[in-house]
C-alpha positions as a Markdown table, in Angstrom:
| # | Residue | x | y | z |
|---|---|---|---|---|
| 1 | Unk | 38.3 | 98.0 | -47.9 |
| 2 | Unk | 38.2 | 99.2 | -51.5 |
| 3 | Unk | 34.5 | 99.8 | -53.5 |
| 4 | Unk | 35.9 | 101.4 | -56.0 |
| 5 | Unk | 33.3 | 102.1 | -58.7 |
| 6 | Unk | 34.9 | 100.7 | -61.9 |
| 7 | Unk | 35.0 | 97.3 | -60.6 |
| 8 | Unk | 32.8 | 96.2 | -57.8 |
| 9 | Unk | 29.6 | 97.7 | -59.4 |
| 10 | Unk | 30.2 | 96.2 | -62.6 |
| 11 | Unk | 31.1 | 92.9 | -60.8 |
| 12 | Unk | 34.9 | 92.6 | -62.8 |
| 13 | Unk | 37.3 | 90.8 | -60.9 |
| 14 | Unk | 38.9 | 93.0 | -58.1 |
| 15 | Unk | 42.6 | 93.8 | -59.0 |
| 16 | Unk | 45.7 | 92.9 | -57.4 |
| 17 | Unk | 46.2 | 95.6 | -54.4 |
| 18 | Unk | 42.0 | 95.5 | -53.5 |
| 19 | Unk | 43.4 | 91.5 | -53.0 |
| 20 | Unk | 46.0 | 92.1 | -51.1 |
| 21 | Unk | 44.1 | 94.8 | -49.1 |
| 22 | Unk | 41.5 | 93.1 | -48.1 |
| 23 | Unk | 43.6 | 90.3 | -47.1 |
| 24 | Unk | 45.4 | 92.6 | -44.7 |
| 25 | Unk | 42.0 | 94.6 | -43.4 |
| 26 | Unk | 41.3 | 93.1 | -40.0 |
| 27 | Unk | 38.3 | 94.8 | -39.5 |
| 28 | Unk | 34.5 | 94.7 | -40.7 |
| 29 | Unk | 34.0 | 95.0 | -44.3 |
| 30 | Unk | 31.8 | 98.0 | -45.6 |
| 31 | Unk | 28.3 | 96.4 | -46.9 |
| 32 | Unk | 29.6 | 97.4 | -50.3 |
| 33 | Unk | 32.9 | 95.3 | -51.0 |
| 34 | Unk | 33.0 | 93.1 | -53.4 |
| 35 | Unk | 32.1 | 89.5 | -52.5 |
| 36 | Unk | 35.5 | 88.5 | -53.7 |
| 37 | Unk | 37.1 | 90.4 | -51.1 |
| 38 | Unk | 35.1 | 89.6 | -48.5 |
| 39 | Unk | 35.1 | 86.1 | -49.3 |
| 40 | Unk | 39.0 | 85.9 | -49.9 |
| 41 | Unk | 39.3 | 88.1 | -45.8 |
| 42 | Unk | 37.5 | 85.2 | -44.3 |
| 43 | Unk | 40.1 | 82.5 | -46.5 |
| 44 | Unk | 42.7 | 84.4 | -44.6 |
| 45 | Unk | 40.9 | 84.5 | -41.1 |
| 46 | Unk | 40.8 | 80.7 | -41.5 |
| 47 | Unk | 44.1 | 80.8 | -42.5 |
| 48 | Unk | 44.9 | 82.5 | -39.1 |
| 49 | Unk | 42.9 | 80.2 | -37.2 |
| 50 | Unk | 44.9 | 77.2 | -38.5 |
| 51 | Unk | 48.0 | 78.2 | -37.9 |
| 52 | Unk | 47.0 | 79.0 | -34.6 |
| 53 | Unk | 45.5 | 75.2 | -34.1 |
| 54 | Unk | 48.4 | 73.8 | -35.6 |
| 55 | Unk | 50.9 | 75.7 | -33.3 |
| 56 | Unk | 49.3 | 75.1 | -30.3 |
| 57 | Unk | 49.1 | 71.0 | -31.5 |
| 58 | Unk | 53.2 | 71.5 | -31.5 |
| 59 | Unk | 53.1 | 73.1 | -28.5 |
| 60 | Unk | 51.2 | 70.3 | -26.0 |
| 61 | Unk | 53.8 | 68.3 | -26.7 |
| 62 | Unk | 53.8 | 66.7 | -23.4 |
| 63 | Unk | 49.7 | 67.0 | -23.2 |
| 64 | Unk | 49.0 | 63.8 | -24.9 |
| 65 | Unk | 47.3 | 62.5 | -28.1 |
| 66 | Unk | 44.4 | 64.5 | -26.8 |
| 67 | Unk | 45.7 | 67.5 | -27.6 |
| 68 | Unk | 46.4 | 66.2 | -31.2 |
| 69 | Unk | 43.4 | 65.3 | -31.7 |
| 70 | Unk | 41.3 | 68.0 | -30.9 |
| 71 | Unk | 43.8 | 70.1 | -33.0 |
| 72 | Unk | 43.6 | 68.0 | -36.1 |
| 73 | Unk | 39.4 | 68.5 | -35.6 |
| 74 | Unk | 39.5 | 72.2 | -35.1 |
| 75 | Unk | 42.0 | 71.9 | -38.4 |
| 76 | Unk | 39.6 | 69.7 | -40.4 |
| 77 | Unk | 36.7 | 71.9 | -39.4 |
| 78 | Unk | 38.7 | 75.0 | -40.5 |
| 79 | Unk | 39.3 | 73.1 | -44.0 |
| 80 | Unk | 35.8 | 72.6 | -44.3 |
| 81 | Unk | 35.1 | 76.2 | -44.2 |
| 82 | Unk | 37.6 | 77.1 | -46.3 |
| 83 | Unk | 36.8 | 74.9 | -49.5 |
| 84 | Unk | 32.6 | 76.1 | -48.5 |
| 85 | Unk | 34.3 | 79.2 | -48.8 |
| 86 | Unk | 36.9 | 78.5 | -52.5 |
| 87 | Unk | 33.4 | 77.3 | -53.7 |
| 88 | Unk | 31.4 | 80.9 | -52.9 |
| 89 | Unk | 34.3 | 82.7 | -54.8 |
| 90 | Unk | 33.6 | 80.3 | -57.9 |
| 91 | Unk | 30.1 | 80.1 | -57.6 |
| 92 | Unk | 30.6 | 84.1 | -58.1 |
| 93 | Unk | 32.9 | 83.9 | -60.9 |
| 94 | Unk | 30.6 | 80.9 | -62.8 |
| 95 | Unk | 27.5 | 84.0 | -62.3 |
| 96 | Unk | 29.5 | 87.1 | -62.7 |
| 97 | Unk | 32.5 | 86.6 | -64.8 |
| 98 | Unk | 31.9 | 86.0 | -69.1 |
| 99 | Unk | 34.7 | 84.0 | -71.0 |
| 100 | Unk | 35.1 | 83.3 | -74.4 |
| 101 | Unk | 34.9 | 80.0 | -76.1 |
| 102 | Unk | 38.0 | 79.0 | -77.3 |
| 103 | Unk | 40.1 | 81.1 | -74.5 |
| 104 | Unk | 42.8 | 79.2 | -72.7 |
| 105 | Unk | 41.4 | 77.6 | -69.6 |
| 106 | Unk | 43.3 | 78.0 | -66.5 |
| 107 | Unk | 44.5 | 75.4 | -64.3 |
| 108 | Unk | 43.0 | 76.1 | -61.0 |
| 109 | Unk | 39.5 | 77.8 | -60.1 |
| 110 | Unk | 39.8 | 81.6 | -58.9 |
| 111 | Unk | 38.7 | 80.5 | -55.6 |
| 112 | Unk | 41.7 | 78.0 | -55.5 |
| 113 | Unk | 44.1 | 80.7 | -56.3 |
| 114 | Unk | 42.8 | 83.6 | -53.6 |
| 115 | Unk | 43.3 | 80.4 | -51.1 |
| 116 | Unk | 46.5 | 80.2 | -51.5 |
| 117 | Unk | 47.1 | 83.4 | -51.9 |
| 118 | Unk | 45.7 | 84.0 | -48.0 |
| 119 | Unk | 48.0 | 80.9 | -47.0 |
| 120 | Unk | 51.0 | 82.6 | -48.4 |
| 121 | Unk | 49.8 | 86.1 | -46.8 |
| 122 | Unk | 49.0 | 84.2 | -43.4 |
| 123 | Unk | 52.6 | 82.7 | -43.7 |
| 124 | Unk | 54.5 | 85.8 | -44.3 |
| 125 | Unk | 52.7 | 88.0 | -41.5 |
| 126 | Unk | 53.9 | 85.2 | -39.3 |
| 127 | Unk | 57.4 | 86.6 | -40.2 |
| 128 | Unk | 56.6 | 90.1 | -38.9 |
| 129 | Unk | 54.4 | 89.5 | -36.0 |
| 130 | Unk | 54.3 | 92.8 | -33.8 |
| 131 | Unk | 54.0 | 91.0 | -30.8 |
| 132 | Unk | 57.0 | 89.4 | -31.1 |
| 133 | Unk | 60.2 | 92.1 | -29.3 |
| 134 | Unk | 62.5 | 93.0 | -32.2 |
| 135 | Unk | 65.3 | 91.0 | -31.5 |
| 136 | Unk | 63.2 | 87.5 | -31.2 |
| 137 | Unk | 61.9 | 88.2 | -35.3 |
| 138 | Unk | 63.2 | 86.6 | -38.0 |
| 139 | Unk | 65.5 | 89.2 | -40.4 |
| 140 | Unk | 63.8 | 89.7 | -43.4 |
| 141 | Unk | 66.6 | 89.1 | -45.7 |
| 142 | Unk | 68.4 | 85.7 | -47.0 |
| 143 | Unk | 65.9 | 83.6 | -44.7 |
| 144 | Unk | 62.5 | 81.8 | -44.8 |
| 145 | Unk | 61.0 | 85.3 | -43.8 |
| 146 | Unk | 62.3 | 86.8 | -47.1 |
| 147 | Unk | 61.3 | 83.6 | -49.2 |
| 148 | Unk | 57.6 | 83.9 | -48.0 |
| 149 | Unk | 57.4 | 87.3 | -48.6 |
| 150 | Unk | 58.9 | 86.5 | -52.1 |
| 151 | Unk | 56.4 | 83.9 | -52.8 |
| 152 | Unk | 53.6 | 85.9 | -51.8 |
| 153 | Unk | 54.6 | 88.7 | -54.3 |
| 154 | Unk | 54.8 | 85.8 | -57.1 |
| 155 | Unk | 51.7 | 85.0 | -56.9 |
| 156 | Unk | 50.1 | 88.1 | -56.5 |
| 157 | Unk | 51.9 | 89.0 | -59.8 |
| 158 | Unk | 50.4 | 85.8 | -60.9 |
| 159 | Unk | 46.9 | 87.0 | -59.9 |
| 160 | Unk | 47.1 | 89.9 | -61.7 |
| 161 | Unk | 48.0 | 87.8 | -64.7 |
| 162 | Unk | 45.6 | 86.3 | -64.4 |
| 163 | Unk | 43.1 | 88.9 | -64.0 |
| 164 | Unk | 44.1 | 90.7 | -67.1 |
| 165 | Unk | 44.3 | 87.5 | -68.9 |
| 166 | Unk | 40.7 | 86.6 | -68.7 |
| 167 | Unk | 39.3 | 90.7 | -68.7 |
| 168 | Unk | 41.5 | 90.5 | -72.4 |
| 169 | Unk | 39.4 | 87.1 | -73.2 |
| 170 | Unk | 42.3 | 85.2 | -73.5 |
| 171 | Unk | 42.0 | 82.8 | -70.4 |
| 172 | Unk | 38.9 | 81.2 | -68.9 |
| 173 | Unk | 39.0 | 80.6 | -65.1 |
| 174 | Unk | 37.5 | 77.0 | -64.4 |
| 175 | Unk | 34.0 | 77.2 | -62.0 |
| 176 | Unk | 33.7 | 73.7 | -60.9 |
């Protein structure tokens, strides 16, 4: 997990590939990552964790509503952590991160925007599970594999938009 100096000292908004990284890092987080990143693994370990839930509901087909409807309360709970945790990331941002008055605001809160971003990571690792054999995955190109890897690079390009967008005072991020 990246500490790099420049950024997570002086609490600035972690760039684009730190994002990305830390969304891929599986394991424990050095004491000194930025709370961003740490914040936006645990989005994507939720992330995980729901997918799982809602496979196995598709799965018990023939198990009965129970099934369901222990799935749907492991999925609700998971959605519960994950907006505690979209509120953490802007809690940080309305305490860390200046704006000027009169900058553009944007249309969704940071934390918002690093959720989806670990929904559309989740959904594209699914692709390329290394479990799977090789000739049970999905090929990368001209299917949904290759769209979810697409959209996934969007809107990291996005995020770093974004990023530079309010670090050059021209876009506010909304806290609330």
């Amino acid at each position: 997990m990246p500490t790099h100096a420049g950024w997570t000292e002086t609490g600035a908004l972690p760039p684009r590939s730190a994002l990305l990284q830390a969304l891929r890092d599986t394991a424990d987080l050095p004491a000194r990552a930025h709370p961003v990143l740490a914040t936006a693994r645990a989005l994507a370990d939720c992330h995980e964790r729901r997918q799982r839930a809602l496979a196995l509901a598709q799965s018990s087909d023939g198990a009965g509503v129970s099934a369901a409807i222990v799935s749907a309360a492991v999925v609700e709970d998971i959605d519960r952590e994950r907006a505690t945790l979209v509120d953490r990331i802007n809690a940080w941002v309305a305490t860390h991160v200046v704006h000027r008055h009169g900058a553009s605001l944007h249309t969704e809160t940071l934390g918002a925007v690093i959720d989806r971003m670990a929904a559309k990571w989740v959904a594209a690792q699914a692709c390329i599970e290394p479990d799977l054999p090789r000739q049970r995955r999905e090929p990368l190109c001209g299917t949904d594999a290759h769209l979810r890897w697409t959209r996934l690079a969007e809107l990291a390009d996005g995020y770093q938009d974004l990023v530079t967008e309010v670090v050059q005072n021209r876009r506010r991020l909304p806290v609330h």
